[in-house]
C-alpha positions in Angstrom: -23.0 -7.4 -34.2 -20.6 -6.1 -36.7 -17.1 -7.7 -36.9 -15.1 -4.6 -36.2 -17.4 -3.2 -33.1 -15.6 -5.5 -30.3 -12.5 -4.0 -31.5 -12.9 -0.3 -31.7 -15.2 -0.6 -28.7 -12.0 -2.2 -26.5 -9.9 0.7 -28.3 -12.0 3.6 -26.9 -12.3 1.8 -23.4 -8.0 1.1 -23.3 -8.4 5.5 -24.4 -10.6 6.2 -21.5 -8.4 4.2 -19.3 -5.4 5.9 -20.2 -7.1 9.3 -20.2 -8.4 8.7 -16.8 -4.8 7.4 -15.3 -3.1 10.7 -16.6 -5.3 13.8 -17.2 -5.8 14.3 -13.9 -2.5 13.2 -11.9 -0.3 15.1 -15.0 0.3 18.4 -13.5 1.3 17.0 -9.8 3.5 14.2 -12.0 5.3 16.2 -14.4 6.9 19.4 -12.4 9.4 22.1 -12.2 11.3 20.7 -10.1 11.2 17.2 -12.3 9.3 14.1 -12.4 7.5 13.7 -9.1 6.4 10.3 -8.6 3.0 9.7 -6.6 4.2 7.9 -3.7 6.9 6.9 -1.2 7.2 3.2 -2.3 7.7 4.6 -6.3 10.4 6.8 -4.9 11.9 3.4 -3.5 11.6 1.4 -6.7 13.0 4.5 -8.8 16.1 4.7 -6.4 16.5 0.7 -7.2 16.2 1.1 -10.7 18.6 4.3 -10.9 21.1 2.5 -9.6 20.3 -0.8 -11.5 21.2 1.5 -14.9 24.0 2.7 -14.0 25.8 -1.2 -14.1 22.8 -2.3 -16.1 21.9 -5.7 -16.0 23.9 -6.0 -12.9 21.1 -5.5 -9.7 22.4 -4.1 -6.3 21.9 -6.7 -3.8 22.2 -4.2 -0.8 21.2 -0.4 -0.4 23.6 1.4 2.3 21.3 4.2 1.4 18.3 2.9 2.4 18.2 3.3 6.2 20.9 3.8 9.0 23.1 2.2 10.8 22.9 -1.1 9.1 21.5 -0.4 5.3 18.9 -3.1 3.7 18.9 -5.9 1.4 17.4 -5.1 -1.7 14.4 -7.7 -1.1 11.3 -6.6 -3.4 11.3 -7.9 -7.2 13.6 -7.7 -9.3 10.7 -8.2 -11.7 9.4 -4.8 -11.7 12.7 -2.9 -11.7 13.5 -5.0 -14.6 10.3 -3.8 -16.7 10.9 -0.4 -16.0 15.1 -0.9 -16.3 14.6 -2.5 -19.5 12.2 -0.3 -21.1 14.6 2.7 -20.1 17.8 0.9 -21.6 15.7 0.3 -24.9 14.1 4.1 -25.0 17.5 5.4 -24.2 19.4 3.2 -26.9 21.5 1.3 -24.1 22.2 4.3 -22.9 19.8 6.6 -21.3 19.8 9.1 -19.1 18.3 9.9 -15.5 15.1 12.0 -17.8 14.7 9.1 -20.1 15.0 6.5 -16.7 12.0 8.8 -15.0 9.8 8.6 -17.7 10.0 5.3 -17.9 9.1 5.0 -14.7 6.3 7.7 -14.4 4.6 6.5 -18.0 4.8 2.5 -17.3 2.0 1.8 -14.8 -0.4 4.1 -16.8 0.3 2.0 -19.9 -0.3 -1.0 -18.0 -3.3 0.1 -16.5 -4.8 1.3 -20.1 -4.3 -2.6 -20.8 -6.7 -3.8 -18.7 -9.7 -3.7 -20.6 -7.8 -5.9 -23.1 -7.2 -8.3 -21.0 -10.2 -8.4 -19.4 -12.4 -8.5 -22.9 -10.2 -11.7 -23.8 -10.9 -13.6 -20.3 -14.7 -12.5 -20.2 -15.4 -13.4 -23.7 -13.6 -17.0 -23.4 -16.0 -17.0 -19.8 -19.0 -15.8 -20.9 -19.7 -13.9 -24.5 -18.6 -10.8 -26.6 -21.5 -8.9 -24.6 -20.6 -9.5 -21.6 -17.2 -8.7 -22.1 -17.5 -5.5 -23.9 -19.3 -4.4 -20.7 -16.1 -5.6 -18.3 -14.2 -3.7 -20.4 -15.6 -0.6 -19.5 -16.3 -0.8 -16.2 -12.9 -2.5 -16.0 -12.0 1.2 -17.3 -13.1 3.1 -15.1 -13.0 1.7 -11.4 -12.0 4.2 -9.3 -10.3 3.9 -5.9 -7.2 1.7 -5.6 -6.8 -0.3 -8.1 -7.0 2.9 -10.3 -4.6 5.0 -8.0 -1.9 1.9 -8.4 -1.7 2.1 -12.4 -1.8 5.7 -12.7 0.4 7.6 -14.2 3.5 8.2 -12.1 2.3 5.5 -9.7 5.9 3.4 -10.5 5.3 1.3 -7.1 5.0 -2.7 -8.2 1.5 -2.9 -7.6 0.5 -2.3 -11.5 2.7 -5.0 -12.3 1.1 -7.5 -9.4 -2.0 -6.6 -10.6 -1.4 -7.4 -14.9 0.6 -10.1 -14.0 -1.7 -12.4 -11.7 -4.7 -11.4 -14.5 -2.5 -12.7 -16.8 -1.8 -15.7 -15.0 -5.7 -16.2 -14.8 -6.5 -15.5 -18.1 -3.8 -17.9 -19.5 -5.1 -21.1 -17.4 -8.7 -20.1 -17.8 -7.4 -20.5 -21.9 -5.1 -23.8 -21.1 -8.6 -25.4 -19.5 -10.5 -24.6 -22.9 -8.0 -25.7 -25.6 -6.8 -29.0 -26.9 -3.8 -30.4 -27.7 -0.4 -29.1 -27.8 -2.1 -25.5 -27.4 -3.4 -26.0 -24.0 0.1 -27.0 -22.5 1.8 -23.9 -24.3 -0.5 -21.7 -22.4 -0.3 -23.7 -19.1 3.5 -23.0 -20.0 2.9 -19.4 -19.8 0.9 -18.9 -17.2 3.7 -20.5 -15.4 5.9 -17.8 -16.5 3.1 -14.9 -15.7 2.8 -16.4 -12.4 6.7 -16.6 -11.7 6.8 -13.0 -12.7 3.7 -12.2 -10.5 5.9 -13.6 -7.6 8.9 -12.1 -8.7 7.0 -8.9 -8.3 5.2 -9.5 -4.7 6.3 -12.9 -3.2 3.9 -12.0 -0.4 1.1 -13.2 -3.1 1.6 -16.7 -2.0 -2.5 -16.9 -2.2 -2.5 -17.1 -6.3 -0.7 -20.7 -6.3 -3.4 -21.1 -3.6 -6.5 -20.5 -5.4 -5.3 -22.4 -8.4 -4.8 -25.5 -6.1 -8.0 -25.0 -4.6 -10.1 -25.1 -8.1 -7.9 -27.8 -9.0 -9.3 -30.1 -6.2 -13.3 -28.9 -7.4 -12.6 -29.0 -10.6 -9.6 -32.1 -11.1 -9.5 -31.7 -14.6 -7.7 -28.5 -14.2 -5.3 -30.7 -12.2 -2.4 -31.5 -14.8 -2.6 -27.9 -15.9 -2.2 -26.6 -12.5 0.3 -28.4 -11.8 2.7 -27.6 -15.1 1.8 -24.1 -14.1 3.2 -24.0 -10.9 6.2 -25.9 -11.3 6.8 -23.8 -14.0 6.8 -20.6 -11.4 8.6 -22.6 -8.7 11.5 -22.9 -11.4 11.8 -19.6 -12.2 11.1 -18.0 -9.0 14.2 -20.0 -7.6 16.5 -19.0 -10.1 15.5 -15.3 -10.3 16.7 -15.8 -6.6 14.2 -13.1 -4.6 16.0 -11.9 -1.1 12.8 -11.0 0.3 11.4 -11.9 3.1 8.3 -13.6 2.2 10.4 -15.9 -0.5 10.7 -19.4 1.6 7.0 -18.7 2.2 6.6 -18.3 -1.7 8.3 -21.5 -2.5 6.2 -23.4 0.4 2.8 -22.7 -1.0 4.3 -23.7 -4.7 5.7 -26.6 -3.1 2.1 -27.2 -1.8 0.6 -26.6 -5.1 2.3 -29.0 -6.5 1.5 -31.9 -3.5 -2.1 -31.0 -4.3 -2.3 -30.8 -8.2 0.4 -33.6 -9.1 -0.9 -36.8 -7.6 -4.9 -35.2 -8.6 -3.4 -34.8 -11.8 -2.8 -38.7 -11.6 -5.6 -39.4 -10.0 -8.0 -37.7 -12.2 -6.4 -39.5 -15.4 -7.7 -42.4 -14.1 -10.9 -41.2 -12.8 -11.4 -40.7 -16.6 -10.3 -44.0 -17.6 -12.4 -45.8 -14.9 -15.2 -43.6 -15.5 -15.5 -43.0 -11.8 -18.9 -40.5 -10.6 -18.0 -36.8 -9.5 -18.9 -37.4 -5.8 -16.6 -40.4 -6.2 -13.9 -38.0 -7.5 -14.4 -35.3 -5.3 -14.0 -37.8 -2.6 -10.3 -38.9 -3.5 -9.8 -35.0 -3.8 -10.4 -34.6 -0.3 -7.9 -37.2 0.2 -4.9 -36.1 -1.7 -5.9 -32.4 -0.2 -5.5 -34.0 3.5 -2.4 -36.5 2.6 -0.8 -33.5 1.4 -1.6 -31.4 3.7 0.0 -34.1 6.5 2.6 -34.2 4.3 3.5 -30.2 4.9 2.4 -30.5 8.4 5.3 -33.7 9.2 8.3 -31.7 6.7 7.2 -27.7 7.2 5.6 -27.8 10.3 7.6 -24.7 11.4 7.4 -22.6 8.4 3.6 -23.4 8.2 3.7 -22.3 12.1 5.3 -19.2 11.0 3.5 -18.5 8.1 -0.1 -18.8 10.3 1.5 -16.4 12.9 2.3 -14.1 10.1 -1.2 -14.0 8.3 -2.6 -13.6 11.6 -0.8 -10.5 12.1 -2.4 -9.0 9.7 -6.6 -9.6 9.9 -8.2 -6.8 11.0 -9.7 -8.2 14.5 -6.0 -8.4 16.1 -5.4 -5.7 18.1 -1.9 -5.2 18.3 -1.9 -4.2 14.6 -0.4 -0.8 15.0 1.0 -1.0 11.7 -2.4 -1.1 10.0 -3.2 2.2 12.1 -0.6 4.2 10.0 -0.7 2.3 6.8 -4.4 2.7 5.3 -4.0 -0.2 2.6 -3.7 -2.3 5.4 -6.6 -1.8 6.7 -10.3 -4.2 6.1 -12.6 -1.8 3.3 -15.4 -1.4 5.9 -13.1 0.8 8.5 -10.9 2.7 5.6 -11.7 5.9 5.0 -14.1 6.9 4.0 -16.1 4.1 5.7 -19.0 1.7 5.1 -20.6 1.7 2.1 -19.0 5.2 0.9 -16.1 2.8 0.9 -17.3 0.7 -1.3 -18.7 3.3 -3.9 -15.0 5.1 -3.2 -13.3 1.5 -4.2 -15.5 0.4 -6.9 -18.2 2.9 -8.0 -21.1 1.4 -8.8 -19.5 -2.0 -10.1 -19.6 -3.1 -6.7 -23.4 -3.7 -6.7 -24.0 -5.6 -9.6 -20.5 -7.7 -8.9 -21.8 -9.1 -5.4 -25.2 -10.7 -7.1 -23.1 -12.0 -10.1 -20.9 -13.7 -8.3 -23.6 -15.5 -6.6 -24.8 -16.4 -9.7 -21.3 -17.2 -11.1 -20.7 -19.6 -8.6 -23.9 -21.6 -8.8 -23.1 -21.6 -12.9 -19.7 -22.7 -12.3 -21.1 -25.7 -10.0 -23.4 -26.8 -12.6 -21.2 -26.8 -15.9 -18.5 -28.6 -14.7 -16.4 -26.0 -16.9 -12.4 -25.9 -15.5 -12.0 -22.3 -16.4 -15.0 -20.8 -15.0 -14.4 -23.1 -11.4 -11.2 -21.1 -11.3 -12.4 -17.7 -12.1 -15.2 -18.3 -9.5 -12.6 -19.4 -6.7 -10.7 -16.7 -7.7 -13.3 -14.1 -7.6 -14.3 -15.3 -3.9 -10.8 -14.8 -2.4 -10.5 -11.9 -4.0 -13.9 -10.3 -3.0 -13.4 -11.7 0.4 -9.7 -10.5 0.6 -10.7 -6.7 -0.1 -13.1 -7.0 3.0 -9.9 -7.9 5.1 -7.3 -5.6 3.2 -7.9 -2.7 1.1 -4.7 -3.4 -0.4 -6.3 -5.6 -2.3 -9.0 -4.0 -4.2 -5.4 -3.7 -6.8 -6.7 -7.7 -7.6 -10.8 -7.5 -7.2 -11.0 -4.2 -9.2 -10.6 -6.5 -12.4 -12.8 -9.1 -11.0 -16.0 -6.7 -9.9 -15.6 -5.3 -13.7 -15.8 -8.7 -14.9 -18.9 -9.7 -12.7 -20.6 -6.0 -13.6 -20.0 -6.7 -17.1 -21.9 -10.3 -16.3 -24.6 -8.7 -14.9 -25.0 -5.7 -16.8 -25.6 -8.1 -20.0 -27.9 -10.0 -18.3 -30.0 -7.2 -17.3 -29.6 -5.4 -21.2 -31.0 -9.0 -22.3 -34.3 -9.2 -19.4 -35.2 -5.6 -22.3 -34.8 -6.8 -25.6 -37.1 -4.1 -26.7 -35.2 -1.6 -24.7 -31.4 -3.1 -24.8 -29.9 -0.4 -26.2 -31.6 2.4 -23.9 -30.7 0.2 -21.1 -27.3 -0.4 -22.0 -26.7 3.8 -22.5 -28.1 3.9 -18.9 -25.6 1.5 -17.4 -22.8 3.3 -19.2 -24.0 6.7 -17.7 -24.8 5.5 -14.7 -21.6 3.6 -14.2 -19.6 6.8 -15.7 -21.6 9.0 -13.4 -20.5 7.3 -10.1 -16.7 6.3 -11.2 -15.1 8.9 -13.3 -15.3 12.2 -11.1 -14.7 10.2 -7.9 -11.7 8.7 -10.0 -10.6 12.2 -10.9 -10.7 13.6 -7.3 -8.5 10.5 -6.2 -5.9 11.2 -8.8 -5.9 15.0 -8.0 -4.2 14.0 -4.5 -0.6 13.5 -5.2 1.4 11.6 -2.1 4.5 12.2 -3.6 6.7 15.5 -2.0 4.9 19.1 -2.2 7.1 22.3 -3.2 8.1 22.7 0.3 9.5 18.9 0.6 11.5 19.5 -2.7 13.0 22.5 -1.3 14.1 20.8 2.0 15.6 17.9 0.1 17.3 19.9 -2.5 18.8 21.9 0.5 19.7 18.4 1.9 21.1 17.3 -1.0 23.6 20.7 -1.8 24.3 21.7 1.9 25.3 18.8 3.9 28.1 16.2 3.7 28.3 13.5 1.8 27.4 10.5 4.4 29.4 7.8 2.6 32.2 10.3 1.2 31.6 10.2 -2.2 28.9 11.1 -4.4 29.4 8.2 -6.7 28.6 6.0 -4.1 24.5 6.5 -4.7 25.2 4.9 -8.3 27.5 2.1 -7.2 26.9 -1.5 -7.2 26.7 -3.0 -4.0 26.9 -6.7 -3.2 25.0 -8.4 -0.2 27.5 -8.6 3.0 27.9 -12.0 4.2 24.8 -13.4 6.7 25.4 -11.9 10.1 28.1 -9.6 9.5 27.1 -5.7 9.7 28.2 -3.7 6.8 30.9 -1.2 7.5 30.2 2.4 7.0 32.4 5.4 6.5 33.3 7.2 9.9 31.8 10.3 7.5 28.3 8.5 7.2 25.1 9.4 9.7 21.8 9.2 8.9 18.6 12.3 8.3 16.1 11.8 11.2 12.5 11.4 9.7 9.5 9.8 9.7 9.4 6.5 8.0 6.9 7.2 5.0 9.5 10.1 4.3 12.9 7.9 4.4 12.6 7.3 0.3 12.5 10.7 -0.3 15.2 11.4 1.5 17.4 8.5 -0.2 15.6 9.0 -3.7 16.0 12.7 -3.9 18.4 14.1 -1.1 20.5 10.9 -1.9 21.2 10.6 2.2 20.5 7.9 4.8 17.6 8.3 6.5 17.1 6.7 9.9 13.2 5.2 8.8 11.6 4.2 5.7 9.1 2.7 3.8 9.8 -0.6 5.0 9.1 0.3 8.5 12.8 0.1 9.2 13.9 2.3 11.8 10.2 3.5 12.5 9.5 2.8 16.1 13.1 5.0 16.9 12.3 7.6 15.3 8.9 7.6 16.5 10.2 7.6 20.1 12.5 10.8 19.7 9.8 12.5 17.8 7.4 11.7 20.9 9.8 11.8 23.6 9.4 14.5 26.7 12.6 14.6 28.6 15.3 16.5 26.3 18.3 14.4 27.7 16.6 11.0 26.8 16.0 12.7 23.2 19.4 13.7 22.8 21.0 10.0 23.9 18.3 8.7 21.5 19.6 11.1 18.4 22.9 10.1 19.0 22.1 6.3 19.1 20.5 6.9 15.6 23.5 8.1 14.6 21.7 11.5 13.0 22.6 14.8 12.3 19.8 16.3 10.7 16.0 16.3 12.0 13.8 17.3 8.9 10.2 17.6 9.7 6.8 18.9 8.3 3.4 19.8 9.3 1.5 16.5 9.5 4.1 15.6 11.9 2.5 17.2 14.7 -1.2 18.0 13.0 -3.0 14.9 11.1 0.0 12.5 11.3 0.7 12.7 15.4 -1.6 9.8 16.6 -0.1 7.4 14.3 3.6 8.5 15.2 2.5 8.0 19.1 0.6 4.3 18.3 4.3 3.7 16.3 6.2 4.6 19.5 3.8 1.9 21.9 2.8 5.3 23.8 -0.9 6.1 24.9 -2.1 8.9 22.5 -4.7 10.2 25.6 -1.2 11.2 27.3 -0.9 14.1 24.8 -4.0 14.7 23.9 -7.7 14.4 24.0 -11.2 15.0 22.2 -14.0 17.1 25.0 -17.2 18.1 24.5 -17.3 21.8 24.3 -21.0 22.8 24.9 -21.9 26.1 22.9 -24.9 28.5 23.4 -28.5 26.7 22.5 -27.0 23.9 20.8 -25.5 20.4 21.2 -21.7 20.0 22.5 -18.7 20.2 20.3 -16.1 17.7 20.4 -13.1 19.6 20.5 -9.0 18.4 20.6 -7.4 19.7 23.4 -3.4 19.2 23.6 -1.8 18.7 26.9 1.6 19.2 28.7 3.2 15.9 27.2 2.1 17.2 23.5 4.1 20.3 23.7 7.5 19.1 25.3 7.5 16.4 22.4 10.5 16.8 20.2 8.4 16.6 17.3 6.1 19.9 19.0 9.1 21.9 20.2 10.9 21.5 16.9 8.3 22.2 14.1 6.1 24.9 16.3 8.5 26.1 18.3 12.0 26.2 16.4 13.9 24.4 19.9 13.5 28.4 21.3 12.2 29.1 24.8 8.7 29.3 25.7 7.1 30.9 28.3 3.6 30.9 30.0 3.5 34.4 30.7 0.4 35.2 28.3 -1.8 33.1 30.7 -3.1 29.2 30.4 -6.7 28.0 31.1 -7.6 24.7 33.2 -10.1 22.3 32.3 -13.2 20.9 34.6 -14.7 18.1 33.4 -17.5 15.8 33.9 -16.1 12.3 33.7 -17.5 10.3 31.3 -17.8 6.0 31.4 -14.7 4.2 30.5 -16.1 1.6 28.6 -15.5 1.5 25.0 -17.9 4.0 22.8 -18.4 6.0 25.8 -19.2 10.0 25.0 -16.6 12.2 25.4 -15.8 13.9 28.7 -18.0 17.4 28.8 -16.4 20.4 30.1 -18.7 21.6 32.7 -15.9 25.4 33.1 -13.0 26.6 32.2 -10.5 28.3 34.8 -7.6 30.7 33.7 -4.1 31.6 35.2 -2.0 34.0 34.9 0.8 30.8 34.3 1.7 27.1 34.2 3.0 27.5 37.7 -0.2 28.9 39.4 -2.6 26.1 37.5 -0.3 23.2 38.8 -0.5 25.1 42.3 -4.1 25.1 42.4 -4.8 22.1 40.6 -2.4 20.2 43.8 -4.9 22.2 45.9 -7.4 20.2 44.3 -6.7 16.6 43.7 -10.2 15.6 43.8 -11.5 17.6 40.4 -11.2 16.4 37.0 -9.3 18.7 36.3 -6.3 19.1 32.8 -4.0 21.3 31.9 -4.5 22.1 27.9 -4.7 24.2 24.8 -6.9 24.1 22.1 -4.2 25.9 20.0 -1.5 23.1 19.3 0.9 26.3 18.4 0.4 27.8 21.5 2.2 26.0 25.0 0.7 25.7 28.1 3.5 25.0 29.9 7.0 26.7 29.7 9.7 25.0 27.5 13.2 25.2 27.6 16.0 25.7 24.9 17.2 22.9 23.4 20.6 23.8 22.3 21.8 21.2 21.2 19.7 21.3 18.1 19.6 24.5 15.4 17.2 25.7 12.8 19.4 25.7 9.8 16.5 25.8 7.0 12.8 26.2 6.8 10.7 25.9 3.3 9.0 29.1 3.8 8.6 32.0 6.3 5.5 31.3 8.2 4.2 32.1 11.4 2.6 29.0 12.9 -0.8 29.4 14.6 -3.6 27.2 14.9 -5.2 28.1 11.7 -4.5 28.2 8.7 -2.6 24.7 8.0 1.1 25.2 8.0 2.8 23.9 4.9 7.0 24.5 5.8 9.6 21.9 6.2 12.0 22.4 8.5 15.7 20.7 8.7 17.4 21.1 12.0 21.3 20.1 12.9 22.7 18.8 15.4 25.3 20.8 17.8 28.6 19.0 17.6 
């Protein structure tokens, strides 16, 4: 192989991974209106780093902005706003301004994403050989789905960052286990520091220190590296000081590395010395793995406790997850959209099956050579692969490790041809390109960040109502964390926007107001209970109890994004709404939605389709019969056996009451138009919309709407 080919080879795949993290996503990115970044969370960590530049180094502890009453502690990084801060402060000559800050922000992730293939190259050919790893760095290149989404350009959430900075964390043990001397301690050293800023990034990635304690105790001689490794990122995760929530749960599993990898450490030095057998070995492993894990049990027993009731929260058979029904990367692969084994194509192209038998085989290598570096890689690659089944959140960690298992496997199949390596080789490229790239393209064509209409209401937001805290310099000042237990003290000018939580960023990022949800969840079930709530007195007592005076509100609201804001409220969705089987001429039923009553006297219905007005019957309503169908779980639909009509809501209740033994429902298939009357709400005005439209049930709408409240 020539000298220079690994090189320019890695070049053009770090090019196609750049070209596939921007081309696509640039024209939803880069704007009239300004830089729009691809989702909620990226609006969050924008905000954060804003404000960190305008006292720069100095890092608010506490947002009042973020959500109302009571504001938020400031609890993810600080790594991340830090990369991005100090990036901005260096392009900007210690000085730059809000454009220079934004590019940062959008351009950042993309670089790190076009990285990858570097980093992988250098961990596959330390594993395995050049071959191989010139292969993972393609496919490393072009996996689509969410890994790709996270380091895109624009995407400034942290989840890049996580993603480089636990790879690097591998790759610089994987190269501690295979050097000598002083060498191998310098890069135990630093993947210590990768691993601190990993943590400092998500401290909810207590699983890395994990892992690496777990291929410690198979593999021992990875021990006294582990160990300097860890203790390393305990130091510096303590003194970066994280607020969030996750960080005594961060220090516990460091502190547990550490109990594990230490005494091994110890033990394994004179294992050597003693020249003691490897079932021998493995032995006292399992005996500093259960000492320390009494150890925990006696001293942490309660944060353990807590930390198991956490986890648990979160796998996929619990069924009081609501928040996994409105969060999708919360959700295992098999049941995210699009499902099954689209799923996995959708995550991973066609890595995914040539990973799966490679890591079969990685693991059974890894068993037998008794090599450090590939015991951890293999550990690693299990969690990770296993992980992604429970979470889709974290195909951002196995989209490196299926490219680095493809890359195995595709150099193993170009060597079964020697005669044919080249044409096979072409046909993996293609093949690979064939089922990645466009799918990667269509993902990135999808922006989540604000449409036109959402920039309009928040500009409108932003230059026609109040300032909450009573000065506009208050966004850009530094704000310290109030004392435990004491509530911060707001302005008697401040009150909050009333939205939906995965729109409370934009409203703090752009509108620069107080929302009353966000990202974080904060706020959510509140808001969720106005938007769903029926009785217009209980609605207004809850507005005021928010402390809002503006109710801003799109169309998924009360189209796509309904169910999940009823399941976010605790209220049964089959109340509002249901699916029937509408039979048609010489052919099989439809399933059709049908909205009842409840649907349309919902705040969120009588706001957005309805402007608060009156609404009358008087245009007739239709009645539903239907054949019940089994209650049990999977059952078909209900069938509608006729359909009655009245002249009005009052005549269907009438008759219905004169027939309490039919299966009988009030509904519409038209969510814009009521079947029951409505009345005013005065007590809340239209005072913009995004467009003029005229709502019906087709096409899509696409206006916001901002609504005040009567003083």
């Amino acid at each position: 192989m020539p000298k220079r080919l690994p090189t320019i080879a890695v070049l053009l795949c770090i090019l196609l991974a750049f070209a596939l993290r921007v081309i696509p996503a640039y024209p939803a990115v880069f704007t009239s209106h300004g830089v729009s970044f691809e989702e909620a969370d990226a609006w969050f960590h924008m905000r954060t780093v804003h404000n960190l530049m305008a006292h720069f180094p100095r890092r608010s502890e506490f947002d009042p902005y973020a959500a109302f009453p009571g504001g938020e502690t400031i609890s993810t990084g600080p790594f991340w706003d830090y990369a991005i801060g100090t990036m901005a402060w260096l392009a900007g000559a210690a000085s730059p301004t809000g454009r220079t800050v934004d590019l940062t922000g959008a351009w950042l992730p993309a670089l790190l994403g076009a990285l990858f293939p570097a980093l992988v190259f250098i961990l596959t050919r330390r594993l395995f050989d050049t071959v191989t790893a010139l292969f993972a760095a393609f496919w490393v290149a072009i996996v689509p789905g969410t890994f790709l989404w996270v380091s895109h350009l624009g995407m400034a959430d942290h989840h890049a960052a996580e993603s480089f900075t636990s790879l690097l964390t591998l790759l610089a043990l994987c190269a501690a286990a295979e050097s000598r001397g002083s060498q191998r301690w310098i890069l135990a050293a630093l993947s210590g520091v990768a691993l601190a800023a990993y943590l400092s990034t998500r401290a909810a990635g207590i699983f890395v220190p994990a892992i690496v304690a777990a291929a410690a105790l198979l593999e021992p001689d990875l021990a006294a590296l582990a160990a300097a490794a860890v203790g390393i990122a305990g130091l510096l995760f303590m003194a970066a000081g994280s607020a969030s929530p996750w960080a005594h749960f961060t220090i516990l599993s460091l502190a547990a590395g550490l109990c594990v990898t230490l005494p091994l450490a110890g033990l394994n030095r004179m294992a050597v010395q003693r020249n003691w057998s490897r079932k021998h070995m493995y032995g006292v492993a399992a005996l500093v793995a259960f000492a320390a894990a009494a150890i925990l049990a006696l001293t942490e027993g309660a944060k353990i406790g807590a930390l198991t009731e956490v986890i648990g929260h979160y796998l996929p058979w619990r069924h009081d997850r609501a928040i996994a029904a409105t969060i999708i990367e919360l959700q295992p692969l098999w049941l995210a959209p699009p499902g099954g084994f689209r799923s996995l194509f959708n995550q991973f192209g066609a890595a995914w099956l040539l990973a799966i038998p490679a890591l079969g085989a990685v693991i059974r290598m890894a068993w037998r050579a008794r090599r450090p570096a590939l015991t951890l890689f293999a550990v690693w690659s299990l969690v990770m692969l296993t992980g992604v089944l429970l979470q889709l959140r974290m195909a951002a960690y196995t989209g490196p490790v299926a490219a680095i298992l493809a890359g195995a496997a595709s150099a193993w199949i170009v060597r079964r041809v020697p005669r044919g390596a080249i044409a096979a080789a072409a046909a993996l490229l293609l093949i690979g390109s064939a089922a990645a790239i466009p799918a990667g393209f269509a993902q990135l064509r999808t922006s989540m960040g604000p449409d036109p209409d959402w920039w309009a209401a928040l500009d409108w937001l932003r230059g026609n109502t109040p300032e909450p805290m009573g000065d506009p310099l208050a966004w850009s000042r530094w704000w310290p964390r109030p004392a435990p237990e004491v509530a911060f003290a707001y302005p008697p000018s401040a009150y909050s926007i009333l939205t939906t939580w995965d729109k409370g960023w934009f409203i703090t990022g752009l509108a620069r107001r107080i929302p009353a949800s966000n990202g974080e969840q904060n706020g959510a079930a509140d808001v969720a209970r106005f938007l769903s709530e029926t009785d217009p007195e209980e609605a207004l007592r809850n507005i005021r109890q928010l402390g809002a005076r503006y109710v801003i509100l799109g169309p998924r609201q009360v189209t796509v994004e309904f169910p999940s804001l009823i399941r976010t409220a605790g209220r049964d969705l089959d109340r509002y709404s249901r699916i029937f089987d509408l039979p048609l001429p010489g052919g099989k039923p439809a399933p059709t939605r049908f909205f009842f009553p409840a649907f349309y006297r919902t705040m969120a219905a009588r706001l957005y389709l309805f402007d608060g007005r009156r609404v009358d019957t008087s245009q007739g309503v239709v009645v539903l019969l239907t054949q019940p169908a089994p209650s049990a779980e999977g059952a078909p639909n209900e069938t509608i056996q006729s359909v009655r009509r009245f002249a009005s809501q009052k005549q269907a209740e009438e008759w219905m009451a004169q027939h309490p033994f039919e299966s009988a429902h009030l509904a519409s298939a038209d969510p814009a138009s009521s079947c029951v009357d409505l009345e005013e709400l005065p007590w809340l005005r239209r005072v913009f919309a995004s467009r003029d439209e005229r709502i019906a049930g087709n096409p899509q709408p696409a206006a916001v709407k901002i609504f005040q409240l009567a003083k």
